[in-house]
N, C-alpha and C positions, 0 to 999 in steps of 0.2 A: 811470699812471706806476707804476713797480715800485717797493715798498716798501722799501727800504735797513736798514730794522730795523724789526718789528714795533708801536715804540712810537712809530713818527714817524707824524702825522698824515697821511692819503692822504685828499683832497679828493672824491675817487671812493666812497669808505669812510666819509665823513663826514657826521655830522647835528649841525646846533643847536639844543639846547633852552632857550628864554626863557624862566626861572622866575618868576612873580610881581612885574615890575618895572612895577606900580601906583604912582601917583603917591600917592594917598592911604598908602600903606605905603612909600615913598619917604622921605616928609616926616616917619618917625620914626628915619627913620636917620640918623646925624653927616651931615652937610652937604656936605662933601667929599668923604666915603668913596661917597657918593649921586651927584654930581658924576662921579668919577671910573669908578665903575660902567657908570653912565649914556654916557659918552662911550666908553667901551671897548666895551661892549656894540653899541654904535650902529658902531662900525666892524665888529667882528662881521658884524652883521644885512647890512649894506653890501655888504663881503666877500661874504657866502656867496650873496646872489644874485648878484653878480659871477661868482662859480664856482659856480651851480649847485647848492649844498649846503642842501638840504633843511631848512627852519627850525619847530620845535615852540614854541608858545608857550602856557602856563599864567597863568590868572589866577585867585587864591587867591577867593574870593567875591566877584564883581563887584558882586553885590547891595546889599553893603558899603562893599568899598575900591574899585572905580570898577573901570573900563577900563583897559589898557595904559597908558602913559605918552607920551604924542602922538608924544617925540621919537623913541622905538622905532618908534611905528607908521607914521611918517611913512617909515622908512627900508626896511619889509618889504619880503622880494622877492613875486612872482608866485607864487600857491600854498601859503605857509604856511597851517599850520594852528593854530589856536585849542583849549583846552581850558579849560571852567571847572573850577573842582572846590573841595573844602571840606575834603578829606584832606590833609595836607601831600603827602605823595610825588604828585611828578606820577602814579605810575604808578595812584594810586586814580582820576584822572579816566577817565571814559566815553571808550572808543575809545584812550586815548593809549599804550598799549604795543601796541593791533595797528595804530596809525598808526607805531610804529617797526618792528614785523616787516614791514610792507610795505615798507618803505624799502631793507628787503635791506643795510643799512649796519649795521657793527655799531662803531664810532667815535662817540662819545657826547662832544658838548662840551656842558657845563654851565655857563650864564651865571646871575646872579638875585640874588634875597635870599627869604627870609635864607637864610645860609652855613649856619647849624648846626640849622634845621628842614629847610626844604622842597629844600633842596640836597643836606643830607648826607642824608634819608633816602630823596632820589629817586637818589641818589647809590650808597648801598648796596643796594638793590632792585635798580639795571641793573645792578650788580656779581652779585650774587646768581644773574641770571639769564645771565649771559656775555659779556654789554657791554663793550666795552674805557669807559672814562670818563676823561674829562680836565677836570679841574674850572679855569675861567679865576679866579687868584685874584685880578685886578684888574680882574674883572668881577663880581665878588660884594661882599655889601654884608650888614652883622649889626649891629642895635642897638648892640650891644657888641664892641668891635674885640677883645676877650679871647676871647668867645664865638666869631666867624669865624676865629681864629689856633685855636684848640682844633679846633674842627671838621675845617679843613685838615688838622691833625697825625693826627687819627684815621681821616679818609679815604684821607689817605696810606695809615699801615697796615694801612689794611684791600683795598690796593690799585691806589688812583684815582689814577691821574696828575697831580699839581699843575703846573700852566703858566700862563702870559700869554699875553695877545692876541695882542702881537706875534712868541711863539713859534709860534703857533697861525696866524697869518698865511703866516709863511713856511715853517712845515710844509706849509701846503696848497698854496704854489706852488713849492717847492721850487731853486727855480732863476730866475738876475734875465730867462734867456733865457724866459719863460712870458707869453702874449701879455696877461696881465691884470697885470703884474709893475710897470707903469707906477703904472697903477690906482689898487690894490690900497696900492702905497708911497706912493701921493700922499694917502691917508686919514690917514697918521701923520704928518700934517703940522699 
């Protein structure tokens, strides 16, 4: 599909990255802001193997804080890929910046927690390197709801497109005529 402005998401052009949504580092975030995450993110994940959109997933020290989060993993499409790592920014894990250069996609959605570690500094890293990035902010989750609102404001100016899922939805299908448009709507139910 032809791009209509360069800031609108193209599903063709697009990758998801699952930062850290470990159930053990879940259970120290507010309850609902975890909740709310959690269900956003899970449409996400839904979504994109619906359409095809390429999904990254990071887990901050599994050795530690456990495994993905069942409800996440239960939702993966076909092919995602997994990174461990111990560095905040995804891009210190093994493999996970040349598993986005082969993707040939340069449209970067960023779901996870926390918002103002391992988001915003995986956040300015693919900025850094020419990444379009689009941070889901109701799919992000921070100890402290002051700390995720700050983060936001500084990724903004440092460049990063702040949006929601359901922007982010109908970004990638642009149109109710789009043969997953059924789908896709019937998840935000």
């Amino acid at each position: 599909m032809k791009n209509t402005h360069p800031d609108l998401l193209c599903a063709e052009n697009s990758l998801l990255v699952v930062i850290d949504i470990q159930a053990k580092l879940s259970a120290a975030m507010p309850e609902k802001a975890a909740c709310v995450m959690m269900t956003n993110t899970g449409i996400l994940v839904e979504a994109a193997g619906k359409l095809n959109i390429p999904v990254l997933l990071t887990e901050q020290y599994p050795k530690g804080l456990g495994p993905t989060d069942s409800v996440i993993v239960q939702k993966l499409p076909v092919g995602f890929q997994v990174f461990d790592k111990t560095g905040f920014s995804c891009c210190a894990a093994d493999g996970f910046s040349e598993a986005l250069e082969h993707s040939h996609r340069k449209q970067i959605i960023l779901v996870g927690q926390e918002a103002h570690v391992c988001v915003l500094q995986t956040a300015l890293e693919l900025l850094d390197v020419g990444y379009q990035v689009h941070v889901v902010e109701d799919a992000l989750c921070s100890r402290k709801s002051e700390h995720k609102f700050y983060a936001l404001q500084r990724l903004q100016q440092q460049g990063a497109t702040i949006t929601n899922h359901e922007s982010v939805l109908f970004e990638w299908l642009r149109n109710a005529a789009h043969l997953e448009f059924k789908g896709i709507s019937g998840l935000l139910r």
